[in-house]
N, CA, C and O atoms as CSV, one atom per row, in Angstrom:
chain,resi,resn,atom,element,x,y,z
A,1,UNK,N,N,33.500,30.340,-7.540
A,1,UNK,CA,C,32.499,31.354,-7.478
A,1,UNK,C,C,31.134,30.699,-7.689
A,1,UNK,O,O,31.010,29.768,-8.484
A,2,UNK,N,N,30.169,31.154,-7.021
A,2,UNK,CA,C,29.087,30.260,-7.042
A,2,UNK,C,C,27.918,31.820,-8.026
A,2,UNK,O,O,28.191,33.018,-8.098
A,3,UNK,N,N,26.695,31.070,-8.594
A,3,UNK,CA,C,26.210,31.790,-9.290
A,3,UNK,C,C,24.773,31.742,-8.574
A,3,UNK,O,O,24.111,30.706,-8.519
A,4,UNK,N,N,24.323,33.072,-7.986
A,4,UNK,CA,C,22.966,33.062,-7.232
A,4,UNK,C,C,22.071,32.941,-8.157
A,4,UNK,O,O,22.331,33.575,-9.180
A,5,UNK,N,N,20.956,32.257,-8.158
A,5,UNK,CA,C,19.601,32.512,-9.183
A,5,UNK,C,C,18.419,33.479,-8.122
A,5,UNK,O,O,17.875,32.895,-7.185
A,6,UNK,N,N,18.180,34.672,-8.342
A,6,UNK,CA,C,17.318,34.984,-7.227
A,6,UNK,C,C,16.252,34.732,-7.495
A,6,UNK,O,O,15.495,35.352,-6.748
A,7,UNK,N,N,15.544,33.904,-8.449
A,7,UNK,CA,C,13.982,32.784,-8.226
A,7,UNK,C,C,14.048,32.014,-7.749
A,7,UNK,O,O,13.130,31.232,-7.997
A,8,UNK,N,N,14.950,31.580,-6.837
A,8,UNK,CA,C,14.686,29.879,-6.411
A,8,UNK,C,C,15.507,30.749,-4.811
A,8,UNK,O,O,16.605,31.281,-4.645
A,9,UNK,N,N,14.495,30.556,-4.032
A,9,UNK,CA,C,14.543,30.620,-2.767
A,9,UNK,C,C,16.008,29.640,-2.017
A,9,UNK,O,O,16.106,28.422,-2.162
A,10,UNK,N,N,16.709,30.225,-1.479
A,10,UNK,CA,C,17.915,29.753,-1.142
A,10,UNK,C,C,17.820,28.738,0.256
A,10,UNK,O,O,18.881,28.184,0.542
A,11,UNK,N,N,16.174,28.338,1.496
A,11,UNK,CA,C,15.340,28.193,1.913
A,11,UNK,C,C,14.977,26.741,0.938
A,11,UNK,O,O,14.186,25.951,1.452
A,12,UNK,N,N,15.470,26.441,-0.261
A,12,UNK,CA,C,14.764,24.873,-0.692
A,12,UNK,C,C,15.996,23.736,-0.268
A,12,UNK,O,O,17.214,23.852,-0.410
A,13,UNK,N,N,15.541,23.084,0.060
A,13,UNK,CA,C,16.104,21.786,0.319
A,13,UNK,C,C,16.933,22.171,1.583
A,13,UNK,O,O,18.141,21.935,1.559
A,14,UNK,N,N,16.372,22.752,2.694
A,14,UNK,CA,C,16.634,22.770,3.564
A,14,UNK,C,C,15.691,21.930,4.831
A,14,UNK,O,O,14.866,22.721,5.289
A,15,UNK,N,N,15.640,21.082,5.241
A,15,UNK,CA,C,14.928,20.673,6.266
A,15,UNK,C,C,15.197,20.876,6.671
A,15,UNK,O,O,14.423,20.286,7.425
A,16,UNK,N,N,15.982,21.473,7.475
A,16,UNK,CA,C,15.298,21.893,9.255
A,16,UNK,C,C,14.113,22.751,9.771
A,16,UNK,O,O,13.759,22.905,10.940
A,17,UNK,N,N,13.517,23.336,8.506
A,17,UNK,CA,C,12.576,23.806,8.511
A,17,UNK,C,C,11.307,22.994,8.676
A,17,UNK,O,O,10.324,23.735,8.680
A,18,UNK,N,N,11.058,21.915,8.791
A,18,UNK,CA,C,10.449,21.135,8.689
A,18,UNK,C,C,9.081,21.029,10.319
A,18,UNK,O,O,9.366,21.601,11.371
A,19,UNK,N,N,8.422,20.638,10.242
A,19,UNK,CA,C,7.407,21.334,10.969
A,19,UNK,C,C,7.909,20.240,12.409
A,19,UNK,O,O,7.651,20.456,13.593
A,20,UNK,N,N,8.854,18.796,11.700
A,20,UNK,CA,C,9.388,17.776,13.184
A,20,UNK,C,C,10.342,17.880,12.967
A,20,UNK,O,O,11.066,17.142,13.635
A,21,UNK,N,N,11.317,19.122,11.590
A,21,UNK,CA,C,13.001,19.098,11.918
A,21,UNK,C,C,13.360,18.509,10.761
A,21,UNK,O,O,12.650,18.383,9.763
A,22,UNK,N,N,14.726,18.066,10.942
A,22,UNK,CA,C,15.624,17.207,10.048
A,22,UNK,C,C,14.933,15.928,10.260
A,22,UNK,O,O,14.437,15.637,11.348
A,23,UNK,N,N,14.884,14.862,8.827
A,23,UNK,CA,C,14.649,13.681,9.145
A,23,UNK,C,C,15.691,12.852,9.669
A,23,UNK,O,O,16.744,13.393,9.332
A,24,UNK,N,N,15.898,11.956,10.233
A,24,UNK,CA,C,17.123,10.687,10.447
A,24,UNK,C,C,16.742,9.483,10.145
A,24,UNK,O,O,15.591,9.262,9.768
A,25,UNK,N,N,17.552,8.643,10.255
A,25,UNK,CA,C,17.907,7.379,9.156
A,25,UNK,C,C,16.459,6.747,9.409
A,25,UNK,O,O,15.635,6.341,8.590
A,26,UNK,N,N,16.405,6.805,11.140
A,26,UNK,CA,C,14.880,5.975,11.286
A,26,UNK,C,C,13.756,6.647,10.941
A,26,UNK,O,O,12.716,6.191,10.464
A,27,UNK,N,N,14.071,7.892,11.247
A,27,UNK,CA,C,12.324,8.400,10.937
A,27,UNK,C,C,12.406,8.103,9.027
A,27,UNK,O,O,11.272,7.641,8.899
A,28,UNK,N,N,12.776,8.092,8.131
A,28,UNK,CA,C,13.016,7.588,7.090
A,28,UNK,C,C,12.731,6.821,6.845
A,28,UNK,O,O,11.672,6.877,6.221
A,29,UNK,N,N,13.340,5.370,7.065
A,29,UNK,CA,C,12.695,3.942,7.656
A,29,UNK,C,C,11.170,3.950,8.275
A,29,UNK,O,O,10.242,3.550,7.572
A,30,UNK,N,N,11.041,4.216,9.032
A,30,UNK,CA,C,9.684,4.345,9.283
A,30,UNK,C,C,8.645,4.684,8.497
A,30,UNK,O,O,7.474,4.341,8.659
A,31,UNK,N,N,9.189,5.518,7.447
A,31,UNK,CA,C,7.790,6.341,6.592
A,31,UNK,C,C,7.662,5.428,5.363
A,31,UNK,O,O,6.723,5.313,4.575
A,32,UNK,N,N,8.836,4.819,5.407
A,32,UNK,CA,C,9.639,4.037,3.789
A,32,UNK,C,C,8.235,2.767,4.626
A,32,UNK,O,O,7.255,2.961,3.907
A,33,UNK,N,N,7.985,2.120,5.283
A,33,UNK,CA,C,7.749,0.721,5.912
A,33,UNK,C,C,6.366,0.938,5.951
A,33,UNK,O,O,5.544,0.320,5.275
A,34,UNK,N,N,6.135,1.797,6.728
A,34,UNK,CA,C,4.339,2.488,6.479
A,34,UNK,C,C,3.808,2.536,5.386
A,34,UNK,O,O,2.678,2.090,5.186
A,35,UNK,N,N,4.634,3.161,4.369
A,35,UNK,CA,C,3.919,3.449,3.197
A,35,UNK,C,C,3.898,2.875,2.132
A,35,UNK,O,O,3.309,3.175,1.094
A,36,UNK,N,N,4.768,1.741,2.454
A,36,UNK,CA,C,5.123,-0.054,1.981
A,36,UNK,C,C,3.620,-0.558,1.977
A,36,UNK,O,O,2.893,-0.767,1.006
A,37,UNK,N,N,3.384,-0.679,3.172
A,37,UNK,CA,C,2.330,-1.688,3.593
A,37,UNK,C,C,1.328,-1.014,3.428
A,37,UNK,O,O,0.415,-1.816,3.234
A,38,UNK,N,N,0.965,-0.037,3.390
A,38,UNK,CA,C,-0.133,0.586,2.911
A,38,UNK,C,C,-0.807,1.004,1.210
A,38,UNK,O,O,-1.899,1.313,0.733
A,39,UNK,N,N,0.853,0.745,0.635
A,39,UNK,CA,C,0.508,0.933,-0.621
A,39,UNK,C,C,0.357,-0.394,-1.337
A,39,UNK,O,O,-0.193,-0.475,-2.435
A,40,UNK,N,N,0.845,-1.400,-0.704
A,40,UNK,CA,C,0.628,-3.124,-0.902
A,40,UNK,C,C,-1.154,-3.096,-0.497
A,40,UNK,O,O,-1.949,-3.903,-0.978
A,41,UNK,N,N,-1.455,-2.222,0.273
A,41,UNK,CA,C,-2.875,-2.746,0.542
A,41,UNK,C,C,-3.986,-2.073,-0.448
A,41,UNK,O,O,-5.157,-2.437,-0.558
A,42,UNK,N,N,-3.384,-1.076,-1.094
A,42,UNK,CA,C,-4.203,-0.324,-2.129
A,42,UNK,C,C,-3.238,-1.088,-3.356
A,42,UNK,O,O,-3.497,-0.418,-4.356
A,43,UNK,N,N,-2.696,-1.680,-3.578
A,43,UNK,CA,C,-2.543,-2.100,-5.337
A,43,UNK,C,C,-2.914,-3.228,-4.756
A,43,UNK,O,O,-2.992,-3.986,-5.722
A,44,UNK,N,N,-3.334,-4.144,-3.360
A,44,UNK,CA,C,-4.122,-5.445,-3.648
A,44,UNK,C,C,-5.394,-5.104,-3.891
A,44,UNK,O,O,-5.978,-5.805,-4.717
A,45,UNK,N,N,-6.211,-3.876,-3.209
A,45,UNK,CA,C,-6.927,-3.536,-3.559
A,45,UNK,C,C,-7.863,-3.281,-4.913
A,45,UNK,O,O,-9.069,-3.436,-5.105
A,46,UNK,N,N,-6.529,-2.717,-5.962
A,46,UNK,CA,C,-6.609,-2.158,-7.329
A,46,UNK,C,C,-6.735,-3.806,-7.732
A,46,UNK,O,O,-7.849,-4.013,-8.214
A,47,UNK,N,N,-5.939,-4.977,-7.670
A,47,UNK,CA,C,-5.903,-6.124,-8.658
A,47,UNK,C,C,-7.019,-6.809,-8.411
A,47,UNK,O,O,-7.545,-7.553,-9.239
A,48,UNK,N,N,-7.489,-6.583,-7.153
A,48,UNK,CA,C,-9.034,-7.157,-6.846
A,48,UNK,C,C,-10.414,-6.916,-7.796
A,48,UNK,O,O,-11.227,-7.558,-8.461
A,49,UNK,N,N,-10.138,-5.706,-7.438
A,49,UNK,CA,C,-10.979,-5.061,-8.376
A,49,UNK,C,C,-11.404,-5.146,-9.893
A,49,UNK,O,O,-12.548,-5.075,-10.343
A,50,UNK,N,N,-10.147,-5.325,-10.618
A,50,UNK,CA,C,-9.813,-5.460,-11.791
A,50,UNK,C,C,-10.082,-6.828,-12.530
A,50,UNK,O,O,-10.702,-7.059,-13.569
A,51,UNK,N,N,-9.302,-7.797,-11.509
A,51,UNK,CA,C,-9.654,-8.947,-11.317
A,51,UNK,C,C,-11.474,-9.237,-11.468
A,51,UNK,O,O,-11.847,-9.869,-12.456
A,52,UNK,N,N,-12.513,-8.750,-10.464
A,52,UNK,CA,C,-13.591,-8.843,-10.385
A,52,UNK,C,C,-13.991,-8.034,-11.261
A,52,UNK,O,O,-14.922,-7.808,-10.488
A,53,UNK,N,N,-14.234,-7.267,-12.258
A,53,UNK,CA,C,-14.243,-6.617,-13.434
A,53,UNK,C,C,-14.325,-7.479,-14.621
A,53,UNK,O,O,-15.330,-7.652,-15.311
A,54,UNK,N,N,-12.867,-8.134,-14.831
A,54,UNK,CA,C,-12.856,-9.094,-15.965
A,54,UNK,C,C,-13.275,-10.428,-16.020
A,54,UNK,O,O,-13.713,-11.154,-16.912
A,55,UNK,N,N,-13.010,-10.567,-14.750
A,55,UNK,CA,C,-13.663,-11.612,-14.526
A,55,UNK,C,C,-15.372,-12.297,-14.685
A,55,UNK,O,O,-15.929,-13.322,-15.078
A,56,UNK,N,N,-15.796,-10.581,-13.921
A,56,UNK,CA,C,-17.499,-11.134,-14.488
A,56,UNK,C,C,-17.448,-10.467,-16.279
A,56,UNK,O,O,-18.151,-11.078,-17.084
A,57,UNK,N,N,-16.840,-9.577,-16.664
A,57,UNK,CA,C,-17.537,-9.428,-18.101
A,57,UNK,C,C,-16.944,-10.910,-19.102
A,57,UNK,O,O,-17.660,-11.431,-19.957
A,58,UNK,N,N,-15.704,-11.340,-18.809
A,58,UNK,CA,C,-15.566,-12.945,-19.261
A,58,UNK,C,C,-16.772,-13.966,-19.148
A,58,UNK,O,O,-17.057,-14.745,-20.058
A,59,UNK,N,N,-17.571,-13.874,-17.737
A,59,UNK,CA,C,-18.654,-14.907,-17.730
A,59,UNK,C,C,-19.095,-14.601,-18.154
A,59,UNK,O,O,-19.206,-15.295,-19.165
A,60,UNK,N,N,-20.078,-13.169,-18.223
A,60,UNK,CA,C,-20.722,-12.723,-18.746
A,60,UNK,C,C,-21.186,-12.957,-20.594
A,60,UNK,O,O,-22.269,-13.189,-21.132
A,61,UNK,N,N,-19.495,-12.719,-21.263
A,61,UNK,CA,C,-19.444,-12.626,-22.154
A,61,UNK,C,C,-19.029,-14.332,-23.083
A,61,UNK,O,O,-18.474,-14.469,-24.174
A,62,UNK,N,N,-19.521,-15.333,-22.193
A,62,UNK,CA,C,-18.702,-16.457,-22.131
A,62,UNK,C,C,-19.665,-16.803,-23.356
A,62,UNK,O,O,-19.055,-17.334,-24.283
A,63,UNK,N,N,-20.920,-16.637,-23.553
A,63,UNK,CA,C,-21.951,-17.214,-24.129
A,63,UNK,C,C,-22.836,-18.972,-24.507
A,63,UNK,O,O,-23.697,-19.398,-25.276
A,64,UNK,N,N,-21.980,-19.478,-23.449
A,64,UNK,CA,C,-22.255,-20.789,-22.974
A,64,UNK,C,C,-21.166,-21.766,-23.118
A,64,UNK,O,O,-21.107,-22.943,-22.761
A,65,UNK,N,N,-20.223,-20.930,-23.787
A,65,UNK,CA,C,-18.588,-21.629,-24.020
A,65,UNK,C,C,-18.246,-22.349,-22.491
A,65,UNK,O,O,-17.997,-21.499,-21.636
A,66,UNK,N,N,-18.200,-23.619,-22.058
A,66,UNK,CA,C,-17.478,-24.093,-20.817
A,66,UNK,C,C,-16.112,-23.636,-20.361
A,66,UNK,O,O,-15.778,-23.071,-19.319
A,67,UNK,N,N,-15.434,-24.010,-21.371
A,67,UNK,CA,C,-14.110,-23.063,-21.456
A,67,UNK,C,C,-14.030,-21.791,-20.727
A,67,UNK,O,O,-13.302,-21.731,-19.736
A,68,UNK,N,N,-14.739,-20.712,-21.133
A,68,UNK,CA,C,-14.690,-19.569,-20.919
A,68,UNK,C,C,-15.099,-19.202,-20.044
A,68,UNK,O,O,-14.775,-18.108,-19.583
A,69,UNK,N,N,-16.231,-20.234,-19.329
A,69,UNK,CA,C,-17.483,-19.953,-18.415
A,69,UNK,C,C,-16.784,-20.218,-17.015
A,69,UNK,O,O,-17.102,-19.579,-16.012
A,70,UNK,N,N,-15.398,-21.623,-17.017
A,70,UNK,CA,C,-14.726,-22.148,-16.299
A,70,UNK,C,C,-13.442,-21.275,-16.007
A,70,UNK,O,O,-12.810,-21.585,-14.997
A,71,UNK,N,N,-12.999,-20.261,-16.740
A,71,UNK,CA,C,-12.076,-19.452,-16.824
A,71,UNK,C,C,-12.512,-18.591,-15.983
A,71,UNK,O,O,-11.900,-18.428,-14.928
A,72,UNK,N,N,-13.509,-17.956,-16.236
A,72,UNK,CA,C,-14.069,-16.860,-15.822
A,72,UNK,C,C,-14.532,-16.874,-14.503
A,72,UNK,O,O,-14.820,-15.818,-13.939
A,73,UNK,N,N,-14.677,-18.443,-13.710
A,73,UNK,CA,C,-15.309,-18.849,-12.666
A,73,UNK,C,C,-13.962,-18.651,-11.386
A,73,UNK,O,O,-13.730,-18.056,-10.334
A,74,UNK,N,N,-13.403,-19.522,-12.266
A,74,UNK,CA,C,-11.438,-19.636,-11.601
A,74,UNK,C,C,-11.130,-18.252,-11.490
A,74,UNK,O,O,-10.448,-17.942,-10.513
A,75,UNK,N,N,-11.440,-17.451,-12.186
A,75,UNK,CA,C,-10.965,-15.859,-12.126
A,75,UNK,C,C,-11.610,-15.290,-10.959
A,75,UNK,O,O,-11.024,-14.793,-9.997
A,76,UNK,N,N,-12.953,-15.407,-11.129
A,76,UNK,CA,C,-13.739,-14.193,-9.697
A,76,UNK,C,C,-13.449,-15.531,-8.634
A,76,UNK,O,O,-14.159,-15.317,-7.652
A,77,UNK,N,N,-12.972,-16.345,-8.513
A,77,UNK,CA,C,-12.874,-17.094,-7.247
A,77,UNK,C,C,-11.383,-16.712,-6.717
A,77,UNK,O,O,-11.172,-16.726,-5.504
A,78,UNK,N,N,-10.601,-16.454,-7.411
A,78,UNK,CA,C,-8.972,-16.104,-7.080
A,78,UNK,C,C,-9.363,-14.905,-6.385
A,78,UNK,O,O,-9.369,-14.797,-5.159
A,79,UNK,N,N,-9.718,-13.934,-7.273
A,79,UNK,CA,C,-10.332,-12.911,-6.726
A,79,UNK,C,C,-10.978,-12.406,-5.776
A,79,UNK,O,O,-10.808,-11.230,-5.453
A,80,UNK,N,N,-11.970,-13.334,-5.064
A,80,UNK,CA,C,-12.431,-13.443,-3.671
A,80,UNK,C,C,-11.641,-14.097,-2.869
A,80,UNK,O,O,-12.133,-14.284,-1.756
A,81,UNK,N,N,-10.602,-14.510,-3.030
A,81,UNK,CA,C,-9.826,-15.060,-2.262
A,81,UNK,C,C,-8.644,-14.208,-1.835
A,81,UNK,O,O,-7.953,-14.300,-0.820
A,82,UNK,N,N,-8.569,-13.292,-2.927
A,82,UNK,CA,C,-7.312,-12.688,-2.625
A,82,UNK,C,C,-7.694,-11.673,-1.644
A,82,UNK,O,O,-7.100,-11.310,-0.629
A,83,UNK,N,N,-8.863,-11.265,-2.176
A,83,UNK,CA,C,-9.399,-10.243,-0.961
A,83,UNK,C,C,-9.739,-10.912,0.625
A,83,UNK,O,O,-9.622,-10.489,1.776
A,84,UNK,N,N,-10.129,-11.946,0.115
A,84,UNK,CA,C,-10.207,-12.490,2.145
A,84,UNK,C,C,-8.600,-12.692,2.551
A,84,UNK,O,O,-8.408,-12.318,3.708
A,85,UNK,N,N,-7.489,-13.153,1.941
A,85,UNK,CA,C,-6.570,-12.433,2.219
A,85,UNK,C,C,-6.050,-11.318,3.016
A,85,UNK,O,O,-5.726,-11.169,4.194
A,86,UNK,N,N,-6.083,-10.572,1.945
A,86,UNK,CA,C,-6.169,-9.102,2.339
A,86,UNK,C,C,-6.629,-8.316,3.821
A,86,UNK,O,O,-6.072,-7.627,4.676
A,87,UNK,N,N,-8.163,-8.935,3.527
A,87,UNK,CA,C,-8.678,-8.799,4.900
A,87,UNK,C,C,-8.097,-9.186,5.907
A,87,UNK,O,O,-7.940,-8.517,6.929
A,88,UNK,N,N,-7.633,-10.564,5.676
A,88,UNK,CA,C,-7.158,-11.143,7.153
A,88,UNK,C,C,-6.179,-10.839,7.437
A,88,UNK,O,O,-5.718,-11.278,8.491
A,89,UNK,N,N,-5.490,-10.032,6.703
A,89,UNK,CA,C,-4.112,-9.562,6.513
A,89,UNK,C,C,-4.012,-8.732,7.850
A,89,UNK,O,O,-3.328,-8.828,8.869
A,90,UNK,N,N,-5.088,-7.793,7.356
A,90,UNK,CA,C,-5.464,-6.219,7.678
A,90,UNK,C,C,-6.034,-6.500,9.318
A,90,UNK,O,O,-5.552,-5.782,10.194
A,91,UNK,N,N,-7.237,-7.729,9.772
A,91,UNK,CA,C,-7.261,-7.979,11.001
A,91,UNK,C,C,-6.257,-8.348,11.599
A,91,UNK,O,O,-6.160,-7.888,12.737
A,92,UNK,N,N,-5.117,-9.299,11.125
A,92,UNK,CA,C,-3.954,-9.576,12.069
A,92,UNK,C,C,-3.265,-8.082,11.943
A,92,UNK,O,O,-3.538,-7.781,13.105
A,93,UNK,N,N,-2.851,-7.367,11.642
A,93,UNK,CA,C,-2.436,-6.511,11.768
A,93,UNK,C,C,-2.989,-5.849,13.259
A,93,UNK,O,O,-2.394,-5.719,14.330
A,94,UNK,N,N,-4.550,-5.447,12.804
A,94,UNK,CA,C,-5.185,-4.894,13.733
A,94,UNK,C,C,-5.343,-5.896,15.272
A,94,UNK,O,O,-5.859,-5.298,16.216
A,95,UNK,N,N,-5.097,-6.738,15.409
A,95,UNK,CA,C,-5.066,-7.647,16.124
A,95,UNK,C,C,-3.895,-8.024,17.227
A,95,UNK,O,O,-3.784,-8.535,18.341
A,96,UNK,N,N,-2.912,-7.299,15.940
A,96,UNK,CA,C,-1.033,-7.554,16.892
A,96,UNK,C,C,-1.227,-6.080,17.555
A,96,UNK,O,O,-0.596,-5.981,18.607
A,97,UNK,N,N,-1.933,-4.940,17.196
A,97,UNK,CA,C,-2.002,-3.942,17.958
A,97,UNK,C,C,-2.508,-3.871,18.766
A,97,UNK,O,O,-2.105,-3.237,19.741
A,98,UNK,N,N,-3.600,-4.480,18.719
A,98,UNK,CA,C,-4.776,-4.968,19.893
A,98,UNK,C,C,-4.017,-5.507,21.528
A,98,UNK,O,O,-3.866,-5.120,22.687
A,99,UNK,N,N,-3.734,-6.582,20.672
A,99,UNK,CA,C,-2.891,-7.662,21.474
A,99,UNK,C,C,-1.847,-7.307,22.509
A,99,UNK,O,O,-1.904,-7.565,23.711
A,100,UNK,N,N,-0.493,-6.419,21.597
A,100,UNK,CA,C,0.571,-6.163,21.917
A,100,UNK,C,C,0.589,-4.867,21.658
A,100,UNK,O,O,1.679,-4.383,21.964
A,101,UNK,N,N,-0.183,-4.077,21.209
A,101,UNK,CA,C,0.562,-2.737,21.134
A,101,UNK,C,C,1.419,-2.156,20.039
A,101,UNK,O,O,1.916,-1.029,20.043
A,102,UNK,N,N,1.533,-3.137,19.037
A,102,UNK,CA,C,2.103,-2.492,18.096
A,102,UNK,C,C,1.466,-2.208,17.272
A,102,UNK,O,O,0.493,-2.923,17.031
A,103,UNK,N,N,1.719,-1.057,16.482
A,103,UNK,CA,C,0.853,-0.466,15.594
A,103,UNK,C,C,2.051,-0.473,14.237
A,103,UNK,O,O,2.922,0.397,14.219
A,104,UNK,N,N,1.962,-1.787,12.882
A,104,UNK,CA,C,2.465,-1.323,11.854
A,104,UNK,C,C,2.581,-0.611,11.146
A,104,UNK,O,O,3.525,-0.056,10.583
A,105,UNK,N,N,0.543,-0.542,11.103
A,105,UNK,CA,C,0.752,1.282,10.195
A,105,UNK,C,C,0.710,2.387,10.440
A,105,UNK,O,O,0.341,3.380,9.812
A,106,UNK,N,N,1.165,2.195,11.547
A,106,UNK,CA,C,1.839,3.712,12.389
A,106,UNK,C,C,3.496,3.327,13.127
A,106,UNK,O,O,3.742,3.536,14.315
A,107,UNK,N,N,4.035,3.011,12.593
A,107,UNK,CA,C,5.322,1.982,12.774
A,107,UNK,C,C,6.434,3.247,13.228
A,107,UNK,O,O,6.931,4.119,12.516
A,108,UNK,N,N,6.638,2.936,14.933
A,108,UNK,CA,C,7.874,3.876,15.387
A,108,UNK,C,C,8.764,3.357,15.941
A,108,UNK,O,O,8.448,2.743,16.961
A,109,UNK,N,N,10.158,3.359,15.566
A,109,UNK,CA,C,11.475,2.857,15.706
A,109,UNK,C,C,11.895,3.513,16.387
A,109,UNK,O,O,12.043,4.710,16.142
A,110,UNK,N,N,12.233,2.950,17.482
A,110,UNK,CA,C,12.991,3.504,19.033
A,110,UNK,C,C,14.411,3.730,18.467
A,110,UNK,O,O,15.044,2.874,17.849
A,111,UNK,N,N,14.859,5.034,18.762
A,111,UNK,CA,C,16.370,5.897,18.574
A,111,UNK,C,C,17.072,5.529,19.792
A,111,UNK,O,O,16.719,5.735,20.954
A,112,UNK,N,N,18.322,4.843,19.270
A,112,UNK,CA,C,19.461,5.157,20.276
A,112,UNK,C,C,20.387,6.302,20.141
A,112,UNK,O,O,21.032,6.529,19.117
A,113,UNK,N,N,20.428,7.115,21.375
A,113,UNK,CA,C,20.990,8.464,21.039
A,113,UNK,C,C,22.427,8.352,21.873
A,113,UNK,O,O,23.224,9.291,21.860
């Protein structure tokens, strides 16, 4: 015997309602891979940042210490580096689409039906 709750719409966890349907294994995959690489590009984003943050209040705060001044130097230089990285990351990306047509961060997996 099953027990109805009539607050909870019997309508939840139904996709087919869905505005493109049921998902399948690829469209799944696809959203999982997109939102991979996109969220790799916002937490490189975030460590950049953070990175360039501590980095200058370390020099900043170095007060003529070499040590600290050299720490702090090595720090915002990783830091600009990681971001030209990033960048170049982001042009080859834009570049293989250019090129060839593929678009990663819009990434669609051909269905065999």
């Amino acid at each position: 015997m099953f027990i109805v709750n009539p607050a909870i719409n019997p309508k939840v966890g139904d996709f087919s309602t869905l505005p493109l349907g049921p998902l399948s294994t690829s469209a799944i995959l696809q959203l999982f891979l997109t939102n991979f690489i996109r969220l790799g590009f916002v937490i490189g984003a975030v460590v950049f940042f953070f990175m360039l943050i501590t980095g200058a209040v370390e020099y900043i705060t170095a007060g003529g210490d070499k040590e600290r001044t050299t720490s702090s130097t090595k720090r915002l230089t990783n830091a600009i580096i990681g971001l030209a990285i990033l960048l170049s990351l982001f042009v080859i990306l834009r570049l293989v689409k250019t090129i060839f047509g593929i678009d990663i961060l819009q990434l669609e997996i051909p269905v065999i039906e």
